[in-house]
MIRORO-36138 format. One record per residue (C-alpha): residue in one letter; residue number from 0; x, z, y. Coordinates in pm, whole numbers, plus 50000, padded with zeros to 5 digits. Example, Ala and Ser with C-alpha at 12.3 -4.5 7.8 and 13.67 -1.06 7.14 Angstrom:
BEGIN
[a 0 [51230 50780 49550]]
[s 1 [51367 50714 49894]]
END
This chain:
BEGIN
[x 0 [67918 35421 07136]]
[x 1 [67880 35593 07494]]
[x 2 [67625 35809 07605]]
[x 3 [67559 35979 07951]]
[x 4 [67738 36344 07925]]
[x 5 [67542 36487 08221]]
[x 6 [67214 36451 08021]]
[x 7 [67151 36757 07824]]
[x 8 [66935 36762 07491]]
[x 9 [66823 37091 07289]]
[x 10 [67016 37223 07003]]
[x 11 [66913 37023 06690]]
[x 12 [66942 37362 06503]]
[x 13 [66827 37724 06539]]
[x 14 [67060 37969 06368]]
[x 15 [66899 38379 06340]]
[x 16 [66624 38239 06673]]
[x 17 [66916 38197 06893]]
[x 18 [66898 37927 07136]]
[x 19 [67196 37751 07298]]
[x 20 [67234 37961 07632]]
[x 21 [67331 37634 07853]]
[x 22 [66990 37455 07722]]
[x 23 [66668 37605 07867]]
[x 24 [66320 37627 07639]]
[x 25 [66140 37352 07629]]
[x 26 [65775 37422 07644]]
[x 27 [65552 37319 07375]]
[x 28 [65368 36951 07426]]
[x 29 [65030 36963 07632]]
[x 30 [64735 36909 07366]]
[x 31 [64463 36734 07489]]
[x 32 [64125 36934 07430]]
[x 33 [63909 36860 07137]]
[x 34 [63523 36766 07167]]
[x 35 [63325 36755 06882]]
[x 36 [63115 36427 06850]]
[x 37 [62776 36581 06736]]
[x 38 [62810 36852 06921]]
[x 39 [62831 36606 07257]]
[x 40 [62596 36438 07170]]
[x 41 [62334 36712 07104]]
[x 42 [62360 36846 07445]]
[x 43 [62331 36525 07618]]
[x 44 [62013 36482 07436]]
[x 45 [61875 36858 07500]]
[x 46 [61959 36766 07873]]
[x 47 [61743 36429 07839]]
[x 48 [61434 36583 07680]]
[x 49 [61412 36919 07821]]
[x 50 [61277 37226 07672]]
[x 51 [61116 37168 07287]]
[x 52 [61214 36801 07308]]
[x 53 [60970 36744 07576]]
[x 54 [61061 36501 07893]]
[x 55 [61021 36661 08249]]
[x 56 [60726 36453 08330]]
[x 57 [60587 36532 08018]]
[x 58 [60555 36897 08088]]
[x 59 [60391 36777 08475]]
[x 60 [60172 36616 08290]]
[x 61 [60054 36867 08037]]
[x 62 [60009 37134 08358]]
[x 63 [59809 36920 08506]]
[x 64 [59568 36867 08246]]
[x 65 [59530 37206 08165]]
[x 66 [59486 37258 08543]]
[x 67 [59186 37031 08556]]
[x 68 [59054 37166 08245]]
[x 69 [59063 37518 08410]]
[x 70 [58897 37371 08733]]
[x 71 [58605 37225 08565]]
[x 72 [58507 37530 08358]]
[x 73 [58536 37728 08654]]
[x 74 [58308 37486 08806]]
[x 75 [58057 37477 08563]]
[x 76 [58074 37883 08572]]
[x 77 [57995 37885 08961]]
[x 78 [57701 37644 08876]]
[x 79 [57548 37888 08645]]
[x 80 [57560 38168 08884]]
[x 81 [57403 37973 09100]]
[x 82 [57125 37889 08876]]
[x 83 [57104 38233 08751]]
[x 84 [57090 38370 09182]]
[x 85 [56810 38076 09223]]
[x 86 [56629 38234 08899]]
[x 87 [56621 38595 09026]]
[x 88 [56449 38469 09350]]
[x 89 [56187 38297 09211]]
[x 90 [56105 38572 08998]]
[x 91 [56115 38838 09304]]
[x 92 [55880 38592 09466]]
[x 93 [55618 38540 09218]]
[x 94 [55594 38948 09122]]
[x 95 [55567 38931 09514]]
[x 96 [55307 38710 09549]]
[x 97 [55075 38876 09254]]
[x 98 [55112 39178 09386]]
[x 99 [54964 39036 09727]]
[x 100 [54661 38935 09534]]
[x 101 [54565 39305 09569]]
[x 102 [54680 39385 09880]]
[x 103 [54419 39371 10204]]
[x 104 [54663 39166 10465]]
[x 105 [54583 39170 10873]]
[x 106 [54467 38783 10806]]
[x 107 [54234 38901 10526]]
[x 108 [54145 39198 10699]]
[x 109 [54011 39016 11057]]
[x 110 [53801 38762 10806]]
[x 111 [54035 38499 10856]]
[x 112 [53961 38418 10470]]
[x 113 [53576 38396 10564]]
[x 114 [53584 38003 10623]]
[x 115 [53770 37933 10300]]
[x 116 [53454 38119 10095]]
[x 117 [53218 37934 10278]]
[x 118 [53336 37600 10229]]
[x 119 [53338 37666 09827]]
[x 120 [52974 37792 09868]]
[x 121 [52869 37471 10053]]
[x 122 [53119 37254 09783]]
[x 123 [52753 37271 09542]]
[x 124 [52590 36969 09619]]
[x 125 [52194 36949 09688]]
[x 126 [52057 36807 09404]]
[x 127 [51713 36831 09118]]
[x 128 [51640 36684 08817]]
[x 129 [51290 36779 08687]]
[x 130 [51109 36610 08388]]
[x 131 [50764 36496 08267]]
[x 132 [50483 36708 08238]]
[x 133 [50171 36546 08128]]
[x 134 [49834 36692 08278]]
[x 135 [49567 36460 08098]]
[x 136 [49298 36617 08315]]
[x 137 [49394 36834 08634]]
[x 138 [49681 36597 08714]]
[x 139 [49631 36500 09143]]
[x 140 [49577 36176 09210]]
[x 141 [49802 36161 09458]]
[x 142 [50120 36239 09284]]
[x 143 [50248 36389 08985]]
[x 144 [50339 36711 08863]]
[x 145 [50673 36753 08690]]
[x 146 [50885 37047 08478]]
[x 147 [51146 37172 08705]]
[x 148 [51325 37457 08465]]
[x 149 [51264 37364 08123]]
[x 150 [51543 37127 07905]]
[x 151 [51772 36945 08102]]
[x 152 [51555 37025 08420]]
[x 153 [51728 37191 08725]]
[x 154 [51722 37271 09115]]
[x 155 [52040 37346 09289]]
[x 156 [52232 37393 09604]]
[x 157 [51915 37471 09865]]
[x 158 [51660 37191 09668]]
[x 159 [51332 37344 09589]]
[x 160 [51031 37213 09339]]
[x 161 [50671 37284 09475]]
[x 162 [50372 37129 09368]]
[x 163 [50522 36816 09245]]
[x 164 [50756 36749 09553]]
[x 165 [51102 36804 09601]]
[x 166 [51199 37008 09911]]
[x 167 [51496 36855 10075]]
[x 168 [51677 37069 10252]]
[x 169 [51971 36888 10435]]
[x 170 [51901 36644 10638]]
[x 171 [52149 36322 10538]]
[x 172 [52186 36025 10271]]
[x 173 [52057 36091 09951]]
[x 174 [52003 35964 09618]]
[x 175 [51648 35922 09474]]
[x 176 [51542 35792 09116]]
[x 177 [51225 35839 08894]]
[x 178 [51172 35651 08584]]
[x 179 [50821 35668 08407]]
[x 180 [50710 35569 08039]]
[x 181 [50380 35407 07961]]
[x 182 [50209 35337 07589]]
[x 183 [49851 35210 07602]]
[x 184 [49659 34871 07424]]
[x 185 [49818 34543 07579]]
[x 186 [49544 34376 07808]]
[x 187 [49673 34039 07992]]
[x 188 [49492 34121 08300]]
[x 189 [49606 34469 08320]]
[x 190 [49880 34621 08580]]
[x 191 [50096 34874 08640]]
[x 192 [50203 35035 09019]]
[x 193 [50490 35337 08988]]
[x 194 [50592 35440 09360]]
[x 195 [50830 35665 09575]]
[x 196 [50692 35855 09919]]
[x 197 [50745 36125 10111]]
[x 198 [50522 36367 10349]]
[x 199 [50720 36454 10650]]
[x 200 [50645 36731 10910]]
[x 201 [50461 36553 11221]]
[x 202 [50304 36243 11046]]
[x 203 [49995 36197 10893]]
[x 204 [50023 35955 10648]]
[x 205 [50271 35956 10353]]
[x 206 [50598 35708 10413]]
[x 207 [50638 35458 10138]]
[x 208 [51009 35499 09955]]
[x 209 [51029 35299 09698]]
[x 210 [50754 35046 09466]]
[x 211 [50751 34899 09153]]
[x 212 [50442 34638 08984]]
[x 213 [50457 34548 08649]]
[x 214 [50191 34368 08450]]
[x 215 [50134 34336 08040]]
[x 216 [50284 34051 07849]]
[x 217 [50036 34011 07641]]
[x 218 [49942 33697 07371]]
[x 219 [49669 33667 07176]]
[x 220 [49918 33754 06856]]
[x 221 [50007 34114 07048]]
[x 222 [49640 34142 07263]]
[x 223 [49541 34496 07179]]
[x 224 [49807 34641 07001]]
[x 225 [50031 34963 07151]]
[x 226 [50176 34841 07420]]
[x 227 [50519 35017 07536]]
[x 228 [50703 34963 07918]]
[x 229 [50872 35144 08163]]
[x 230 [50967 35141 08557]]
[x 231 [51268 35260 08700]]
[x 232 [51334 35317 09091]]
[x 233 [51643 35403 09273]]
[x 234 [51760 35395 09559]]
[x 235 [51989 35564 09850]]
[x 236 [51749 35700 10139]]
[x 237 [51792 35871 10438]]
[x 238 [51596 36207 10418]]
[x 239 [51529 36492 10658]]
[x 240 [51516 36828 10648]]
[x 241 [51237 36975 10470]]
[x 242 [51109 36653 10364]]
[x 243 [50863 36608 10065]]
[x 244 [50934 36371 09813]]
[x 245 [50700 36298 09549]]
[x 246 [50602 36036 09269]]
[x 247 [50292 35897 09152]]
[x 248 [50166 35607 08949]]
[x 249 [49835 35419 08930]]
[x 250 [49723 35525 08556]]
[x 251 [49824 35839 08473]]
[x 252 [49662 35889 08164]]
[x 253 [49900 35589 08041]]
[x 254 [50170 35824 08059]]
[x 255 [50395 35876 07738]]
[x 256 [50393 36288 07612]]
[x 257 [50798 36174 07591]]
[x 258 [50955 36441 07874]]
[x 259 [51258 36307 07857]]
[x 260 [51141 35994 07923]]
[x 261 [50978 36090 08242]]
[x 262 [51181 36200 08529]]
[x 263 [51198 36214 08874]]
[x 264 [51539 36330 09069]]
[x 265 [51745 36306 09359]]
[x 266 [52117 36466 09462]]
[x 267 [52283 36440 09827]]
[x 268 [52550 36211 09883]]
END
């Protein structure tokens, strides 16, 4: 057995710590250092999911909801102020305006307001409506006399009633009706004439308006028993100023005591 003599090897044995002077220490063996497996693992995982277990884009997209949550109520605040602004000013104007109600402006003051108060004043239309009033005896026999206040009767807006006639008193287009009521014995060869004039300033004779005939249909089943008709005239005429307009029919006396079935009108249009 040989063996190189220049290679030196360490004492086998220690005796009271001593160490063979010719043979240096040897230093203890290098350890290699010692992860733990879970505890590796752990960390790499922290590192992948971020803070609370929550990835990185996670979190960018939590912010940003909350972000647009914030946006909108702030919004929806700036809206209401806006309201409430647009609220305040319409209340400042309407205590504005009511309080101008009372208050004598330059406009008001120079009569500026004058033409508005005259055109309500001329809104009421010219018109009568007068109703029948039987005079057995002293009736004309020209025309007929009528009720121009009692009932329904009325004169407005410049129209006067006098002596049976209607006044006009704007010259222009106008209305006119009458409507008469007879009851009388039924005679075959009798007839009725209801008619429409007026007497106007400068002319002599009466202008015809408006005429209606009507005759009795009589048999010899209904020959003298009551007889009951009617007549009714309308029409749209041109009138002037301070024209008359009357009624009158040929028998009078044949005249139902019904007012409200005899009337005589006219309105401007």
């Amino acid at each position: 057995m040989s063996y190189d003599q220049r290679q030196r090897y360490p004492g086998v044995f220690h005796v009271d710590g001593h160490q063979d002077p010719e043979c240096p220490p040897v230093p203890p063996p290098r350890m290699a250092p010692y992860w733990s497996s879970p505890a590796a693992h752990e960390s790499h995982r922290r590192k992948r999911n971020g803070c609370l277990g929550i990835s990185h884009s996670g979190v960018t997209v939590l912010l940003l909801l909350f972000l647009l949550v914030f946006t909108t109520l702030g919004f929806g605040a700036y809206q209401i102020h806006n309201l409430q602004v647009d609220l305040r000013v319409i209340h400042k104007t309407d205590r504005m305006h009511s309080s101008d109600t009372n208050i004598l402006t330059p406009e008001k003051q120079v009569g500026l307001e004058k033409p508005v108060l005259e055109k309500v004043k001329e809104e009421v239309r010219p018109a009568a409506h007068v109703i029948g009033r039987i005079h057995s005896t002293s009736s004309p026999k020209t025309h007929l006399l009528w009720e121009p206040k009692t009932g329904r009767a009325f004169t407005e807006g410049g129209v006067v009633y006098q002596d049976g006639a209607l006044l006009v008193n704007h010259t222009g287009l106008h209305h006119v009706y009458s409507r008469v009521e007879l009851m009388r014995p039924c005679s075959p060869t009798h007839h009725f004439v209801h008619s429409v004039f007026v007497r106007r300033a400068g002319r002599a004779d009466p202008l015809m308006l408006m005429v209606g005939n009507r005759k009795d249909a009589c048999n010899d089943k209904t020959k003298d028993s009551v007889w009951t008709s009617d007549s009714y005239l309308a029409a749209a005429l041109h009138l002037q100023k301070q024209d008359r307009v009357f009624v009158n029919v040929s028998h009078p006396r044949d005249l139902s005591h019904n007012h409200y079935a005899n009337f005589f009108g006219l309105y401007k249009i």
